[in-house]
C-alpha positions in Angstrom: 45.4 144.6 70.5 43.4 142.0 72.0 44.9 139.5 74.1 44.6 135.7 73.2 44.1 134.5 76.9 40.4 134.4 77.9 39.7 135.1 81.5 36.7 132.7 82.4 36.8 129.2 81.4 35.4 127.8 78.2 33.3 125.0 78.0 34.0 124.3 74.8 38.0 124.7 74.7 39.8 121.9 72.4 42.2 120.3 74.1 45.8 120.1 73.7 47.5 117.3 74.1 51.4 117.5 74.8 53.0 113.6 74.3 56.5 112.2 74.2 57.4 108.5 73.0 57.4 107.6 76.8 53.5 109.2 77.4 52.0 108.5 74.2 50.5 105.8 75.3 48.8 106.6 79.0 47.1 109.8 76.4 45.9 106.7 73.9 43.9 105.6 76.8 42.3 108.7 77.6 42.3 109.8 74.1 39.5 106.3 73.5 40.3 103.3 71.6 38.6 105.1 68.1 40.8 108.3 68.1 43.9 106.2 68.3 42.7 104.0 66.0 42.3 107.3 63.9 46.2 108.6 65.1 47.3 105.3 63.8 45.8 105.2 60.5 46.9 109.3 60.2 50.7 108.0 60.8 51.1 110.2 64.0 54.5 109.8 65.5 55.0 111.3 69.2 58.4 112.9 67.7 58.9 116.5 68.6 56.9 119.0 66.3 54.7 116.4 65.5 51.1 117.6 65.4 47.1 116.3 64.4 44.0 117.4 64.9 41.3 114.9 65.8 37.9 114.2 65.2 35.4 114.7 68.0 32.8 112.1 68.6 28.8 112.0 68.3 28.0 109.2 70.0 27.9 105.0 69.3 26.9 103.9 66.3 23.7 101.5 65.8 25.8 98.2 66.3 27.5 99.9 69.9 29.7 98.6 71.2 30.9 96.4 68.1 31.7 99.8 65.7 32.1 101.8 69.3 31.9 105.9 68.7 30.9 107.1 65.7 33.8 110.2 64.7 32.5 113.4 63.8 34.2 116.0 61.3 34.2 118.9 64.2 37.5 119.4 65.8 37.7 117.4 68.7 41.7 117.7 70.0 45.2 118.3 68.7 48.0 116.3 69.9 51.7 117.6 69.6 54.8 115.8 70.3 57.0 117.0 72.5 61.1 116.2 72.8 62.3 113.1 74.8 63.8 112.5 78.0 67.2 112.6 76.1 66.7 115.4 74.0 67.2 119.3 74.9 63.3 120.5 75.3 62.3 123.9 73.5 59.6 125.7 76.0 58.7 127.6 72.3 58.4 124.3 70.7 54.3 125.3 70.8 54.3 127.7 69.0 54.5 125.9 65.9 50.5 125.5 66.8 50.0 129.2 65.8 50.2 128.3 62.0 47.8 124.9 62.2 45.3 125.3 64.8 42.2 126.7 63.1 40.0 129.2 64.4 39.0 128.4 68.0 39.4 128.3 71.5 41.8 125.8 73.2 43.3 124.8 76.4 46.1 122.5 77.3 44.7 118.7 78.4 48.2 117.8 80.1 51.3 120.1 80.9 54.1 120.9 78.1 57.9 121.3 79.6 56.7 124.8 80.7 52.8 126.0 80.5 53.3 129.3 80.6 56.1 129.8 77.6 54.6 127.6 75.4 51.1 129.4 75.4 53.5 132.5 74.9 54.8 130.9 72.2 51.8 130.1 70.8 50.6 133.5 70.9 53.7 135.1 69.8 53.8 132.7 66.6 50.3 134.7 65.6 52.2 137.3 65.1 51.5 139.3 61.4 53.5 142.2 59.9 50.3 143.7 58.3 51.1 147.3 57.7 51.3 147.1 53.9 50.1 143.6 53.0 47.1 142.4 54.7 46.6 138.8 56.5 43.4 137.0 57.3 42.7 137.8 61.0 43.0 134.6 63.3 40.7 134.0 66.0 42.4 131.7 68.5 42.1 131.6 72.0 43.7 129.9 74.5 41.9 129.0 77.9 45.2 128.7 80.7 44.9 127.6 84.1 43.8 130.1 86.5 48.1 129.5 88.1 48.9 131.4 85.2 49.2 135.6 84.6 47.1 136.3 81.6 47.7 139.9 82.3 51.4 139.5 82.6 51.8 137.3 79.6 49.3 139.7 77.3 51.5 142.9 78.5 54.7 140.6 77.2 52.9 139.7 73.8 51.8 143.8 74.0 55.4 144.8 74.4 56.9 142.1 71.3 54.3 143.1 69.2 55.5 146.6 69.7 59.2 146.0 69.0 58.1 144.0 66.1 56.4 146.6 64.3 58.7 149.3 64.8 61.6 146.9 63.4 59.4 146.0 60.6 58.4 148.8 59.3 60.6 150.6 56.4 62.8 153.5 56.9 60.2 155.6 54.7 57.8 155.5 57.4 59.9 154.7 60.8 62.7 157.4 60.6 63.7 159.5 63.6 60.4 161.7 63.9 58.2 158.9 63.6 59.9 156.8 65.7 59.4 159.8 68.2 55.6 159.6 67.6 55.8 155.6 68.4 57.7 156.5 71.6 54.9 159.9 72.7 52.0 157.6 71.8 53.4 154.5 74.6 54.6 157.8 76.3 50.5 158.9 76.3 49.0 155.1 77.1 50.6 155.2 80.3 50.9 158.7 81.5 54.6 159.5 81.3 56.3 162.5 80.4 58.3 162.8 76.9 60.2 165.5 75.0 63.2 165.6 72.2 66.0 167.4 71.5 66.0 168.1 68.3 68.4 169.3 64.8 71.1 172.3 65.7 69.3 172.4 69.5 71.4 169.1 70.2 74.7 171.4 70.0 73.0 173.8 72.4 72.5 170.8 74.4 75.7 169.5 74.2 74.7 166.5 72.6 77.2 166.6 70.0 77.9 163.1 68.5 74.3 162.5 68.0 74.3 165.8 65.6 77.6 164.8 63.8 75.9 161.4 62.5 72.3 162.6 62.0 72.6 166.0 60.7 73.1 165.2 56.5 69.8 163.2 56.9 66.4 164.8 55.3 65.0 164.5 58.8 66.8 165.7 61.8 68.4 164.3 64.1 67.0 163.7 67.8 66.8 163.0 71.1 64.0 161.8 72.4 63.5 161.7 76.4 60.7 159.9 78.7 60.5 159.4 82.0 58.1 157.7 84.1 57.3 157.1 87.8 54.3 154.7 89.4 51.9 157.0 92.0 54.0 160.0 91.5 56.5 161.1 89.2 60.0 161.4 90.8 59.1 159.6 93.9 62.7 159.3 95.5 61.8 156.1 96.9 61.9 153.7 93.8 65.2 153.1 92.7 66.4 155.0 89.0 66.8 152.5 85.7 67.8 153.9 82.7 67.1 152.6 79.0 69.4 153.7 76.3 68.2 152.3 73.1 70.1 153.0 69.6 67.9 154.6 67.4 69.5 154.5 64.0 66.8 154.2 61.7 68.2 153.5 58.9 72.3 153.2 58.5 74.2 153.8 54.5 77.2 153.7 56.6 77.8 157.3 55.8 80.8 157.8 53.5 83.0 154.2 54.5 79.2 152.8 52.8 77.8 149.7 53.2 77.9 147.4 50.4 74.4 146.6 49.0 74.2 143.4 51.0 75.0 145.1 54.0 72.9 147.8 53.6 69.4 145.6 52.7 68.2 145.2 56.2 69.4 148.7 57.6 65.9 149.3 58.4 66.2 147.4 61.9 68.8 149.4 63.3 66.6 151.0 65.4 66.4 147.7 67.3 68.0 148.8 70.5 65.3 151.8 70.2 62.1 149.6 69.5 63.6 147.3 72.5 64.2 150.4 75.0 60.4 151.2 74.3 58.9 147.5 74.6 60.9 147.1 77.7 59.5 150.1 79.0 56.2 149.4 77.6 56.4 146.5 80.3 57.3 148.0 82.9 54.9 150.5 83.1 52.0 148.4 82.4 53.1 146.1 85.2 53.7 149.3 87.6 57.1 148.2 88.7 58.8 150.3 91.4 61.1 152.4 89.1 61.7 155.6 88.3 62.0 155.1 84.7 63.6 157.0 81.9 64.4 156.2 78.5 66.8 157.7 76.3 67.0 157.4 72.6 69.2 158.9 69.9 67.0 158.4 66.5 68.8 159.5 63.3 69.4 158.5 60.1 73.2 157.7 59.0 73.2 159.6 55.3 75.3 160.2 52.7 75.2 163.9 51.9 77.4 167.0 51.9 77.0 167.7 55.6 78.1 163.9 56.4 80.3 163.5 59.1 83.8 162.4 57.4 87.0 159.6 58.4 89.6 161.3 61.0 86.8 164.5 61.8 87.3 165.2 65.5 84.6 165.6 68.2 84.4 166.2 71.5 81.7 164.3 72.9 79.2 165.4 75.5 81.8 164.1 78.6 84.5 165.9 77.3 86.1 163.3 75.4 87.5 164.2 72.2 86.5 160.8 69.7 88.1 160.9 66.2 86.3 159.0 63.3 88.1 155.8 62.0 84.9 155.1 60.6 81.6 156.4 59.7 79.6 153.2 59.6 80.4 152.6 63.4 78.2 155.7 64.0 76.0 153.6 66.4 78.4 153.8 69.5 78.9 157.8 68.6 74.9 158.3 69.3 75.0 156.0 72.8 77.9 157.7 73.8 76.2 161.2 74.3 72.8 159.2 75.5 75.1 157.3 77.9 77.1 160.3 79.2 73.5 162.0 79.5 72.0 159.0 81.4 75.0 158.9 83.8 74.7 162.1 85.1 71.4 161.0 87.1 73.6 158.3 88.6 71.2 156.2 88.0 71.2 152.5 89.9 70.9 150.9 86.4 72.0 151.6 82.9 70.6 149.8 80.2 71.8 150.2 76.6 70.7 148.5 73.8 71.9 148.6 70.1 72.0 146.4 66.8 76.2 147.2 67.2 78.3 145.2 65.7 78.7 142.3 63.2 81.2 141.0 65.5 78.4 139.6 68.0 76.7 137.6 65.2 80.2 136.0 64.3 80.7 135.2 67.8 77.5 134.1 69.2 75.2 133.8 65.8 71.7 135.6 65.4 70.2 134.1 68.4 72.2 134.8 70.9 72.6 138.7 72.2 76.0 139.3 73.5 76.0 141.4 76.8 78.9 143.2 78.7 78.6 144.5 82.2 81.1 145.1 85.3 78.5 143.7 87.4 79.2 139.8 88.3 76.1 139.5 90.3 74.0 141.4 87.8 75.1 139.0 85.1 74.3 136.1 87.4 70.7 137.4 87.9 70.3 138.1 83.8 71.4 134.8 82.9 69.3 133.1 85.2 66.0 135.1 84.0 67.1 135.0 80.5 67.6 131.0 80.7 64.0 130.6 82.7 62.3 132.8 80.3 63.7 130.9 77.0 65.1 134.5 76.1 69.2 133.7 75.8 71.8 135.8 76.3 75.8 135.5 76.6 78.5 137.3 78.2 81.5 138.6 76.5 84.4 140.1 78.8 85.1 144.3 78.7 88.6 142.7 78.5 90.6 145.9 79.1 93.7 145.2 77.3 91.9 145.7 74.5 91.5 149.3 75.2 94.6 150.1 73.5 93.3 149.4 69.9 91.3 152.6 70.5 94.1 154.6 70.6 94.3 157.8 69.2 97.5 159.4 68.0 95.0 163.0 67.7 92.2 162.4 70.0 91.2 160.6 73.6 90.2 157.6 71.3 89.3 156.3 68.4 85.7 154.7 67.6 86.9 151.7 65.9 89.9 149.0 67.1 91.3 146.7 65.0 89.9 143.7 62.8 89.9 141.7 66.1 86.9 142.1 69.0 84.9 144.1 67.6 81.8 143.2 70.3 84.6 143.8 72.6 86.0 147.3 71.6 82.8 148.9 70.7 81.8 148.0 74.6 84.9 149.3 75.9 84.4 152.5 73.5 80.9 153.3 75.6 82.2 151.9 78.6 84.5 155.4 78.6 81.2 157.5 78.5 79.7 156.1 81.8 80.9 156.1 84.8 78.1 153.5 86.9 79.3 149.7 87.7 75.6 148.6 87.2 75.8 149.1 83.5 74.6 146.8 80.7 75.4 146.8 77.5 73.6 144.6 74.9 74.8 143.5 71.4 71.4 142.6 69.8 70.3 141.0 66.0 66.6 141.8 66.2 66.0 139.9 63.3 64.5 136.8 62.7 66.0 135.4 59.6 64.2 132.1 59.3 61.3 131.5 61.3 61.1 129.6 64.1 58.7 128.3 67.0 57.2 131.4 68.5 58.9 133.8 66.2 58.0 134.4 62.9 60.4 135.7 60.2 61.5 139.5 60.7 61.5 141.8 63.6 62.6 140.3 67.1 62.6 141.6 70.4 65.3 139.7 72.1 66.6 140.1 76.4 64.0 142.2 77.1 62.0 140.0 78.7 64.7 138.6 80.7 65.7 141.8 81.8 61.5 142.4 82.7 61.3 139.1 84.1 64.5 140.3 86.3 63.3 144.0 87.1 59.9 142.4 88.1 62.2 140.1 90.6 63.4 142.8 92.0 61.0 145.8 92.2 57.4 143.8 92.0 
């Protein structure tokens, strides 16, 4: 895709004008008596969200300076309010340009709160979903100061354009093979290595749990496996991170099914999996330090003869024996083979992400991805990144107490607890499957339900740019 951010300066680039109640009226004066006259007599208020595009001028009018400018229908600015000293500022609050700035090139007259996240914002708010219903093409640009990274910030709008898409698009055409197509095709752009496990190989493979939920699906169940390296593949220099990304494209529940209402949005829970690849997607294109691999389990959770049944017995890829309380928490059983798999490396960092558990969205709501590690300073680093890069995220404790409501009275453990913690248990389920202290765990959404600033209704890729934003810290 092309990016939004032009690399040479525009001489014609609207500007953008950022105002609060307090600096409304220092922008009057440069705006020229005649376009606040025409502010006032539109009713522009410099309240947050607050937008209008002004006239340009063409020049005095025959009685000068009596009439002053005359105002001409071309677009000559946009101003947009901004929140006040006492209010909590949105960096995104921009992107509510995306849908009312016509066709055009633009640049920002005065700063926002943060430059660089609000023309993100504003190019992540053009995002379309336009596989099976097509939009008008927009054809906005956005001319930034030469301070800021246009590469950086179009390899970020690359990477959640990517997630986006592969949330978006309907199990019928994003189940497990084709979302190992999407993963050989980033695999291809940027010279990595891929392969996949696939069907009755994963029992050869000892990949067990990741058969037992996949295999009464029409498509078989997988593994798929990339790695990557900067200069040379395997270099034992850079340090190892590992992405484990859930890949359950689309989820009935198996046999303890999903009511209907449950089951309407299965499609994105292959979140973890579209957010495994758009981090990676980043860190390639940015050449980070890493030896990279990414691991992800794609299946299909289906109701069929062959479905994986309430108190079956596995014994997972580590050895642990898991018996099923129930089917519809198939999500952990695929990461927990991944995550045994990934450990094995010892890797410095383990990554996993999955859409897990309705238990995060009670606690922390849609917005807000819950995340678990063992790792006090890596928490302190996420939080910072995730807070300077407007992309939130929360921990919850792996409080081990509540390790005993995976008990087993047949098996090592269970893959449910009780009606209580259920962010909390599922962690502490996968938390037996690997072994590292730098592991992550996130408890993602990926959904947009109602649009807002910078992202549109649907597919969301959420902490993965705070987890690029703190790779790049530390391997630039």
């Amino acid at each position: 895709m092309d990016s939004i951010f032009v690399t040479r300066a525009a001489a014609d680039a609207v500007p953008i004008s950022f105002v609060t109640a307090a600096s409304y009226a220092e922008v009057r004066k440069v705006l020229g008596a005649e376009i606040a006259a025409f502010a006032d007599a539109a009713g522009f208020e410099p309240k947050a969200g607050r937008y209008l595009l002004l006239p340009g001028k063409t020049g005095k009018s025959a009685h000068g300076a009596v009439l002053g400018a005359v105002l001409d229908a071309a677009l000559g600015g946009v101003l947009f309010g901004l929140e006040a000293a006492d209010e909590t500022p949105d960096p995104f609050l921009p992107g509510r340009l995306a849908q009312h700035l016509p066709d055009g090139t633009y640049r920002f007259a005065n700063e926002p709160h943060d430059a660089r996240l609000a023309a993100l914002a504003i190019a992540l708010g053009l995002y379309r979903f336009t596989r099976y219903r097509k939009a008008e093409a927009r054809a906005i640009k956005l001319d930034l100061r030469q301070s800021l990274d246009r590469d950086d910030l179009a390899r970020i709008v690359e990477a959640v354009t990517l997630a986006r898409d592969l949330i978006n698009t309907p199990a019928n055409d994003m189940g497990p093979a084709q979302l190992e197509q999407a993963a050989r095709k980033l695999a291809a752009r940027h010279s990595a290595t891929v392969g996949a496990i696939v069907g009755e190989e994963l029992l050869e493979k000892n990949l067990p749990l990741i058969h037992a939920v996949g295999r009464a699906a029409a498509v078989a169940p997988r593994l798929i496996d990339m790695t990557w390296s900067p200069e040379s593949r395997g270099d034992a220099k850079h340090p190892r991170v590992t992405l484990v990304g859930k890949g359950v494209c689309f989820d009935t529940g198996g046999l303890d099914i999903k009511p209907d209402t449950g089951m309407l949005n299965m499609k994105k829970d292959m979140g973890g999996a579209a957010t495994a690849l758009a981090l990676a997607s980043m860190i390639m294109a940015r050449g980070l330090k890493v030896q990279l691999r990414v691991l992800i389990p794609a299946v299909e959770n289906s109701i069929a003869a062959a479905s994986f049944r309430p108190r079956d017995i596995y014994t997972s890829r580590k050895g642990i024996s898991v018996e099923i309380g129930n089917t519809d928490a198939e999500g952990r059983l695929v990461l927990a083979d991944a995550l045994a798999l990934a450990d094995e490396d010892k890797p410095d960092l383990i990554v996993d992400f999955a859409t897990l558990t309705g238990a995060a969205r009670v606690a922390l709501g849609p917005d807000l991805p819950a995340f678990f590690t063992d790792d006090d300073a890596l928490a302190g680093e996420l939080m910072r990144h995730g807070t300077a890069e407007n992309d939130p995220l929360w921990r919850l404790p792996l409080w081990r107490p509540y390790e005993a409501m995976l008990e087993s009275k047949v098996a090592d453990i269970n893959n449910v607890g009780g009606s209580q913690g259920g962010a909390i248990t599922a962690a502490l389920f996968m938390r037996r499957f690997v072994a590292a202290k730098s592991w992550l765990h996130l408890d993602l959404f990926a959904w947009t339900a109602t649009a807002k600033a910078g992202r549109p209704e649907g597919g969301e890729l959420q902490a993965a740019r705070a987890l690029y934003a703190m790779l790049a810290a530390r391997y630039g």
